[in-house]
Structure formats: structure tokens, C-alpha cells
C-alpha positions, 0 to 999 in steps of 0.5 A: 835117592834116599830121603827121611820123609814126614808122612804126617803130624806127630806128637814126640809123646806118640812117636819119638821117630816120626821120620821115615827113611825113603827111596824117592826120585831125584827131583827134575830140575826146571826151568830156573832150578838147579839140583843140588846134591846135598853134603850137608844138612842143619836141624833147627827147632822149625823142624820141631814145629812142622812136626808137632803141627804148629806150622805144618806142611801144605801137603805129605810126603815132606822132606824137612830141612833149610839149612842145606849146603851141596854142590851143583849137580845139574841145571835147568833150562836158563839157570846160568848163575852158577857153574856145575860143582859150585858149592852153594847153600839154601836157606829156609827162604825158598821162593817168594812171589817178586811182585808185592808189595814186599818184595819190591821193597826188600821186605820179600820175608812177608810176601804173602806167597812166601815159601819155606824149604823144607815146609812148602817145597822138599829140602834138605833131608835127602841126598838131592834136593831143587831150587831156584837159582836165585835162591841158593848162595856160594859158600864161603870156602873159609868153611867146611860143609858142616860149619857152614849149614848152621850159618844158612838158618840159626846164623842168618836169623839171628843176624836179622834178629840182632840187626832188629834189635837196633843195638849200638856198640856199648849196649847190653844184649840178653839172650834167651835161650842157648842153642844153634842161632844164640852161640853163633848171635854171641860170636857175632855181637863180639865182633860188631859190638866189642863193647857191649856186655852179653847176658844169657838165660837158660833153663839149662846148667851145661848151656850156661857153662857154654855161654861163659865160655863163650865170653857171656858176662853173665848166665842165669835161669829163665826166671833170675833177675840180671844184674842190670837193665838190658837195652835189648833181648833176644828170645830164641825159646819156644815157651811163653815164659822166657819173653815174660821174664825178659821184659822184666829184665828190660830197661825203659826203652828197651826192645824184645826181640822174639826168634820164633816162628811158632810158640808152643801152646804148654805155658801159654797161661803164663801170659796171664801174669804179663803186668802192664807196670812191670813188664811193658810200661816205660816204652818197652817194645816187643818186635817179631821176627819173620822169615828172613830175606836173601839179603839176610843170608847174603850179608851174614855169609859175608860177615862170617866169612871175615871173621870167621865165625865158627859155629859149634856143631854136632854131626849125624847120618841121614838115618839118625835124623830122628835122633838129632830131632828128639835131643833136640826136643829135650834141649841136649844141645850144645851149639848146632845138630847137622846131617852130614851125608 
């Protein structure tokens, strides 16, 4: 099958193309597993991280991708979930251990023997790839291939991202940052919490025209100061800079949520000028988000499908990949980046 394949760590500065087009065998489906031939494959900013090393794969060759939609295409010895030809997704959880003390509380995000698809296990940059039956969900059929890649990672995770936010309707939310996960955070906040304003923060001009038209009361720069406090803030940058900012813009009592799985390491002196009066007094919290759980995608598919949310997309083959991930890079973003094979 053909596959783009990650043969190491790079440095966009050394090497703008640092995937590989590859023939590599079909995957064997084992025990539990089911092969998948993939349709359609999202790119996230994680893909960013594996690549640059801020949270590598264990081993290489690496096929990249988590935000996989395909149909069934065979099943190992006791996988019985599903029929052959369903139309399933696979998100960035791909196994966890069942058995921790995490996971038999549904908190399966932070068992230690979590595993990425994409980063411990191959994923979705080929044209099949193997799961866990219990791993893989049923598409809504309200959505194409390619709209519903972008729901499996940037919309399960900011669904988890607003749930930890602890937001009630009438509330304000700041977004910071405009890509993939926040566009679609937007469309969800109007449906759960028609009432709550949306204020959106970006570095860049064309992605705070499309919060605006999207419905954000208000779009600013990274470092602008918002015309009220916000109960709550969402963070979807890699840069240190953004959650700075945005605990200024907290009011007392207010929460950051952080959205990231790594922070790049450019502007980390800017944590130097967090002020503890200014930006944490008052009860301010500031909250991670890991992973996420089945229950994560299982709920937010759920709610998508109702609504529906539509998320905006870009399509590329296979082979352009590297090209999607390099736009991505220097922030050419407008909603989410998809393989479509």
C-alpha cells in the first residue's frame, strides 16, 4: 500500500518535506483488530510535534495521522462489533491498558500505558491502517468523509477542552488561536450556550475575519486587551505567549484551558513576565487538557450529528501531505487540512 512515512526527526528549517511516499505492506489485522481502508485522513498541529521531536514516535519508520475516517475492509479473529464496509473513524486515542486505575474510572486519557494512533501505533497517512475494534466509531452518515475527519481529533478535543472549562450558558469564552479545533469550538458554543458571547485571539488578519464570520462578538491580536473580562479561555496555540496574555484577560475566578499537547520551546522567556497580581491572583486557574477518551468522541459525534456541525475544510492527496503540514507550520489556515485518498 502506499503510505507517507516519517523516517526520523526534523526541523521544517532543514527539511520543509520530512515525509516520504512509501510502499509498505497492508497491516494484518489481529486478534480484536480490524483493518480499515482509509478515505479520508485529517492533519492536526500533533503531527507538527511528532515531527519537530516535542513528542516523538517510540520507534521509525512512523505513519503519522489520528483523524482517520474509512470503511471496514477485514476483521480479526473475535472482532464482531462491526459488519464489513461500516464506515468507522479512529481518533488520536488508540489503545489504553483497561486496567488502571484510570481507566476503570473513565479517565483512560491518563493511563500510563495510553497509546496515540499515529505516534505509537501506524495510522492514518496510508491507504489502510489497523485498530482495536473498540477503538473505532460509526460515522454519522449526516457527514461526508471529509468533514467528518476534522470531528475525530480538533472537534472531540475541543469538545472535552469547553466540557473542562466548566462554562455555563450566558458565560463568556475567549479562544486563542483559530484553527481546526477552535472554528469547530465556535459552532459548538452556539449550539450549547446560545447566550454566551465569543471573543477570539489571533496573530493573524484572514483568521479573525473568519471568527467574525463565524459569529465571534469580538476578534483581536494575541497581546489586545478585550472589552470585558472572560470567565473562561481556551488556548489552542503552541506558543507560551498566548496563555500569558490570556490570564490578563481572565476575570477573578476564571479558568485557562490549554489545548496542546507540547508547547514549542521559542518563547518560553515569556514566562518570565507571568506576574502573579496581574495574571494568577484572584482564584484564576489554569487547567490541561490530555488525551482524550472514547467517551470524548462517542459524545461529541453524537452532538455533531444533531446539529450538525459542519466544520470548514481544505482538501490534499496523499502525496501533498508535506505541503498541508508546511501551510500549516506558517499558520495558512483556514478551518481544517484533510487528506482525502
Amino acid at each position: 500500500m502506499k503510505a507517507m512515512i516519517l523516517k526520523r526527526v526534523w526541523n521544517f528549517s532543514e527539511n520543509p518535506a520530512p515525509l516520504e511516499e512509501a510502499d509498505i505492506p497492508i497491516p494484518t489485522p489481529m486478534k480484536g483488530e480490524i483493518l480499515i481502508k482509509v478515505h479520508t485522513c485529517g492533519v492536526c498541529h500533533t503531527e507538527l510535534d511528532e515531527i519537530e521531536g516535542r513528542t516523538p514516535p517510540p520507534f521509525f519508520p512512523m505513519v503519522l495521522g489520528h483523524q482517520v475516517v474509512g470503511s471496514i475492509e477485514s476483521l480479526g479473529k473475535g472482532a464482531n462489533k462491526y459488519k464489513l464496509g461500516t464506515r468507522v473513524g479512529v481518533a488520536w486515542i488508540y489503545s489504553s491498558c483497561g486496567k488502571c486505575k484510570f481507566c476503570k474510572r473513565g479517565e483512560e486519557n491518563l493511563c500510563p500505558e495510553f497509546k496515540a494512533t499515529g505516534r505509537d501505533a501506524f495510522g492514518g497517512y496510508a491507504e489502510y491502517m489497523k485498530v482495536p475494534q473498540d477503538f473505532a466509531y460509526p460515522i454519522p452518515d449526516v457527514f461526508s468523509d471529509s468533514e467528518a475527519a476534522p470531528l475525530l481529533c480538533a472537534g472531540a478535543i475541543g469538545y472535552r477542552s469547553l466540557k473542562l472549562t466548566g462554562l455555563k450558558d450566558g458565560q463568556s469564552l475567549g479562544l486563542t488561536g483559530f484553527g481546526a479545533s477552535a472554528h469547530i469550538v465556535l459552532k459548538l458554543m452556539k449550539y450549547q450556550y446560545p447566550n454566551s458571547p465569543i471573543f477570539v485571539f489571533s496573530r493573524s488578519e484572514p483568521e479573525r475575519q473568519f471568527a467574525l464570520e463565524l459569529g465571534a462578538k469580538w476578534a483581536g491580536a494575541i497581546d489586545d486587551t478585550t472589552p470585558q473580562e472572560l470567565d473562561a479561555i481556551i488556548d489552542t496555540t503552541p506558543a507560551w505567549k498566548p496563555d500569558v496574555e490570556a490570564l490578563r484577560n481572565l476575570s477573578p475566578g476564571g479558568r485557562l484551558v490549554i489545548n496542546a499537547i507540547r508547547k514549542e520551546a521559542g518563547d518560553q522567556d515569556y514566562l518570565l513576565k507571568l506576574d502573579y497580581p496581574l495574571h494568577l491572583w484572584m482564584e484564576k486557574e489554569i487547567k490541561s487538557v490530555a488525551n482524550i477518551t472514547r467517551k470524548d468522541v462517542e459524545e461529541f459525534l453524537e452532538i455533531a450529528g444533531k446539529i450538525p456541525i459542519k466544520p470548514e475544510y481544505q482538501e490534499y492527496s496523499l502525496q501533498e501531505a508535506n505541503q498541508a503540514l508546511l501551510e500549516l507550520k506558517t499558520r495558512k489556515i483556514r478551518g481544517a487540512k484533510v487528506l482525502k485518498l
